[in-house]
C-alpha positions as CSV (number, residue, x, y, z in Angstrom):
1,X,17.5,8.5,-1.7
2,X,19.9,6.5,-0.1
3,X,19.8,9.3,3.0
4,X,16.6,8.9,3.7
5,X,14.6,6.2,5.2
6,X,12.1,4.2,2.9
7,X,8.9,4.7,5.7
8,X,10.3,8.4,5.3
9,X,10.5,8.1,0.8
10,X,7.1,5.9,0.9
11,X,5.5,8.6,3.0
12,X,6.5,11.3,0.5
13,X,5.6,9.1,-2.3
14,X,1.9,8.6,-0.6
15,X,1.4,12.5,-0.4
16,X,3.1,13.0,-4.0
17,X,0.1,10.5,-5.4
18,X,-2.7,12.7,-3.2
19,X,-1.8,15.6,-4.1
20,X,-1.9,14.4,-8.0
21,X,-5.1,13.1,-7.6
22,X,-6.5,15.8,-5.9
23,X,-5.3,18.6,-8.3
24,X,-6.9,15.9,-11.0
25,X,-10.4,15.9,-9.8
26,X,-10.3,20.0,-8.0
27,X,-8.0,21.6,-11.0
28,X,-11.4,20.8,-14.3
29,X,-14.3,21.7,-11.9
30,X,-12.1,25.1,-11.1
31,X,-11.1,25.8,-14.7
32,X,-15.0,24.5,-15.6
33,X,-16.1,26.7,-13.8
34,X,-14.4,29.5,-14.5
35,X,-15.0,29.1,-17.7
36,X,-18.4,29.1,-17.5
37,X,-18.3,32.5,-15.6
38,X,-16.0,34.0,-17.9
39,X,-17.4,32.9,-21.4
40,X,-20.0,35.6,-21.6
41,X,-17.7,38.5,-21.2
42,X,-14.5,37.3,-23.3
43,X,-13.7,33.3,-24.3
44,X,-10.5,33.9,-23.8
45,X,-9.7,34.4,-19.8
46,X,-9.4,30.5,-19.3
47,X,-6.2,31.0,-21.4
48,X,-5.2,34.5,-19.5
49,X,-5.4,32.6,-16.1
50,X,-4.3,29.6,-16.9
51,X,-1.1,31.5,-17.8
52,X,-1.2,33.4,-15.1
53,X,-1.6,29.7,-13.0
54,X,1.7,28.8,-14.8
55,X,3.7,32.2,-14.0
56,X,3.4,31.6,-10.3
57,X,3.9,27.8,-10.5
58,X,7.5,29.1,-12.0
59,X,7.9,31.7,-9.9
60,X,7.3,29.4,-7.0
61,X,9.8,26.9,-8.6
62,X,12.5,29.5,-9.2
63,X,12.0,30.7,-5.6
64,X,12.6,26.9,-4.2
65,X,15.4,26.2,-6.1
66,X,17.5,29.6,-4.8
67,X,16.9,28.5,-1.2
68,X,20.2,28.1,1.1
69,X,18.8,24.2,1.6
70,X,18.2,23.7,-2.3
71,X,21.8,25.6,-3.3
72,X,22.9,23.0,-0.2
73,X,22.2,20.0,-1.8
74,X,23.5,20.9,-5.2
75,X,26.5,21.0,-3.7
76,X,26.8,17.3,-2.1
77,X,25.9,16.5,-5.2
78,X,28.6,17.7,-7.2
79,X,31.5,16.9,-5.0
């Protein structure tokens, strides 16, 4: 943080909130309505693909943190 601008930190801050609230309000009327599709056949797929949500989430994590720029600032960090 002490890099990087504040305009630059508020500006990341700003999209940070959005994109909380957005995932708030899209992510129940997605899972809502999935459920709703998927509740005659088997009660159990909101569960499946919400798992399934969560493997790529990690996945997606796993894959940031092994980038050249992520493994980069590990390294200022420890010396």
């Amino acid at each position: 943080s002490i890099q990087t601008k504040s305009h630059q930190q508020g500006a990341l801050q700003g999209l940070l909130v959005s994109l909380t609230n957005a995932t708030g309000v899209i992510g129940p009327l997605l899972f809502a309505v999935i459920y709703n599709h998927s509740l005659p056949i088997w009660d159990g797929w909101i569960w499946i693909i919400g798992l399934a949500f969560y493997c790529i989430i990690i996945l997606l994590s796993m894959t940031f943190m092994l980038t050249p720029q992520a493994q980069g600032s590990k390294q200022e960090t420890s010396a």
